[in-house]
VEXMAR-966035 format. One record per residue (C-alpha): residue in one letter; x, y, z. Coordinates in steps of 0.25 Angstrom, whole numbers, plus 2048, in hexadecimal, padded with zeros to 3 digits. Layout:
! residues N
AXYZ;...
This chain:
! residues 285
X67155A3B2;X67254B3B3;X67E5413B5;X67D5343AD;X6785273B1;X6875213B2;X68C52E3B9;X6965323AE;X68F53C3A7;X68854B3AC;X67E5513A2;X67B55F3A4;X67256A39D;X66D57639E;X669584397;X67358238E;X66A578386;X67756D385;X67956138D;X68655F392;X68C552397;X6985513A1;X6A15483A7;X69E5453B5;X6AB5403BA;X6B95463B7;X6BA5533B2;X6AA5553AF;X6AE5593A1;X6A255B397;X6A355038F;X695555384;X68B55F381;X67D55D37A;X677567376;X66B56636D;X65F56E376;X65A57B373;X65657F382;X65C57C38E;X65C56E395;X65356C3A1;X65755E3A5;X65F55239F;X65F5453A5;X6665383A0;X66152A39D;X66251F3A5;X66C51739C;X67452539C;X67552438D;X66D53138A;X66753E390;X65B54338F;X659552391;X64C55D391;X64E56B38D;X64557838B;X64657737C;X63856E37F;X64256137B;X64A556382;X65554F37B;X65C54137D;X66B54037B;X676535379;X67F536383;X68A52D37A;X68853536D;X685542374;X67854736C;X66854736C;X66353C368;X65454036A;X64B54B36D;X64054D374;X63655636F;X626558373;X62656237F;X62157037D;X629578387;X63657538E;X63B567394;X63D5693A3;X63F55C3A6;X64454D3A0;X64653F3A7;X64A53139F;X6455233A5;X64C5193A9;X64851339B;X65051C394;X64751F38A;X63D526392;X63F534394;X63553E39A;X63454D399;X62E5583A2;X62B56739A;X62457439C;X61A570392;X61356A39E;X61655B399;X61D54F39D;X621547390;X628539390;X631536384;X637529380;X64652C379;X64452336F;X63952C369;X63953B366;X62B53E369;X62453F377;X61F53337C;X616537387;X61054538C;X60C54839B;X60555439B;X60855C3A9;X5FF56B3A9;X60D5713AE;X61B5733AA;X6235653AD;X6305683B2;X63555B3B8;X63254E3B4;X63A53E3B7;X6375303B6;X6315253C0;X63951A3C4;X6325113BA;X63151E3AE;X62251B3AE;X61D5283B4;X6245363B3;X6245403BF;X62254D3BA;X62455C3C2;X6205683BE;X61C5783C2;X60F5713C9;X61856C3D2;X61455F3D4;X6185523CE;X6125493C6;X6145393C3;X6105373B3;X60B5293B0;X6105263A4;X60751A39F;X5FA5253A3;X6005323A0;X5FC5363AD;X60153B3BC;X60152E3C3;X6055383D0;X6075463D3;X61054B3E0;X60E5583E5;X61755F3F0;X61F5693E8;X61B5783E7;X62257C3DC;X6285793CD;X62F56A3CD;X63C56B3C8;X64255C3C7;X63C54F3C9;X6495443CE;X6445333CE;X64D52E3DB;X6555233D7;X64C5183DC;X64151E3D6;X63751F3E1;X63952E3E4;X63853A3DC;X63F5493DE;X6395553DB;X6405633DC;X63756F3DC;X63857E3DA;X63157D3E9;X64157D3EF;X63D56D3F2;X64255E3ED;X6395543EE;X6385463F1;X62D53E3EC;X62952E3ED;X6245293E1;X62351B3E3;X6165173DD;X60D5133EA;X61351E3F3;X60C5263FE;X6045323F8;X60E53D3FD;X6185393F6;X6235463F8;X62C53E401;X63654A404;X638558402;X64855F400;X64956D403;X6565763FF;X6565773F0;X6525833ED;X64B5893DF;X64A5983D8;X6475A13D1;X64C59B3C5;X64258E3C5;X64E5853BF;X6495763BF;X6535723CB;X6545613CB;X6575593D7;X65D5493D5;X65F53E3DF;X66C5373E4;X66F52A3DA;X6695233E7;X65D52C3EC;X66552F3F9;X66753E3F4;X6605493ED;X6665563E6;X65F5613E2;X66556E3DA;X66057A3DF;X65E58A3DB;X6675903E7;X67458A3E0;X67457C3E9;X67256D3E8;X66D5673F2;X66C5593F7;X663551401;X663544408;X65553E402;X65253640D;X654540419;X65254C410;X65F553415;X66655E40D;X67455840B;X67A561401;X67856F3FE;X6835713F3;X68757F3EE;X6905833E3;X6885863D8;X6845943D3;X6775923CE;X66B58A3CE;X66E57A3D0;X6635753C6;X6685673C5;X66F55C3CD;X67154D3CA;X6795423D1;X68353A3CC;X67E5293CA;X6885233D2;X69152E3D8;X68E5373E5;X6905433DB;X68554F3D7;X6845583CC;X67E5653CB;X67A56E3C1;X67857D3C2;X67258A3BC;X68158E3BD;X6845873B1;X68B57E3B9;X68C56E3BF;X69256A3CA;X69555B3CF;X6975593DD;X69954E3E6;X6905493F0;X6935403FE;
């Protein structure tokens, strides 16, 4: 689940191995299908120029599509198991990916091969961008995360705090601060600012809650860092204040595990995906 850099556009997937694209304003009519994967889509994120999407999946590809001609316009092939995660750089043509081979892999989307492998020892099953797309945080079943310089090919930095499986990695908008979710029932607030103190986990969000069912639940930040959402397994979104860490909302209504959640660019509004095969849009004060 992701809203488009302009606001106008809400891409979904799912197990049903099709990208839909909806209207955000008016009736929230669907407006294209892509399909073209042969597994189910595990994330899908947009370029920064809004122009195409970039999605991973567990047929052990990702795909980039045109948003305006509504197909694939490249794939991405070279992992060995399934694509948990996929973020794309502020130069659009970046694109990193996070897989169950135990590898991080940048691409460049102007070439269909891979243009450089991070090897982890675990499953990867969350990966994004630093401010400046020079290194890639990386979080996985060891549960810690991991900063990979990309000149060296080597963790520059490693944060451990976490207890369990990492399940989405969120740069804050300013780009000093990272958010982690984890299958410990915790959100996380990290400073990565390159001459920060040594501890660098800066707040920890409880209420979020995660199963059973081990679903890769994301959390985002508000367009101006002020608020954090987190899906969660006992059918609620939930937003903090970041700086006082106070629980604001505790949103019900869903019927099933809320995997995903992402803000609007320019709107107080949130969306949220479900296991109920569902997304709502809700409005925020």
């Amino acid at each position: 689940l992701q809203v488009r850099p302009y606001g106008d556009i809400l891409a979904s997937a799912g197990f049903d191995r099709q990208i839909f694209l909806w209207n955000v304003f008016g009736e929230c009519e669907n407006i294209a299908c892509l399909p073209g994967h042969t597994g189910s889509i595990s994330q899908i994120c947009f370029t920064k120029d809004g122009t195409h999407l970039v999605s991973a999946s567990t047929d052990k590809s990702m795909a980039m599509w045109d948003l305006e001609a509504g197909v694939r316009v490249r794939r991405f092939k070279g992992h060995q198991s399934f694509v948990n995660s996929c973020d794309v750089s502020d130069n659009p043509t970046m694109i990193c990916s996070g897989s169950d081979d135990g590898t991080v892999r940048l691409w460049d989307s102007r070439r269909r091969h891979c243009v450089k492998t991070l090897n982890n020892k675990y499953q990867v099953t969350a990966v994004c961008f630093n401010e400046k797309a020079d290194s890639i945080m990386s979080g996985g079943i060891d549960n810690h995360i991991k900063s990979w310089d990309l000149k060296h090919g080597e963790v520059s930095l490693e944060m451990k705090g976490h207890c369990d499986t990492i399940s989405c990695l969120s740069l804050s908008p300013d780009g000093n601060f990272l958010l982690s979710n984890s299958m410990d029932n915790t959100v996380r607030m990290w400073d990565v600012r390159p001459f920060a103190p040594a501890n660098r986990c800066l707040k920890a969000f409880v209420g979020a809650q995660h199963n059973f069912e081990k679903n890769l639940i994301r959390c985002c930040w508000s367009p101006q860092g002020t608020k954090i959402v987190s899906g969660s397994s006992d059918r609620m979104v939930y937003v903090w204040d970041t700086s006082s860490r106070k629980l604001l909302y505790k949103l019900p209504g869903h019927t099933g595990s809320v995997n995903d959640v992402d803000c609007h660019p320019t709107q107080p509004i949130l969306m949220t995906a479900s296991s109920d095969k569902s997304i709502y849009m809700g409005e925020l004060k």
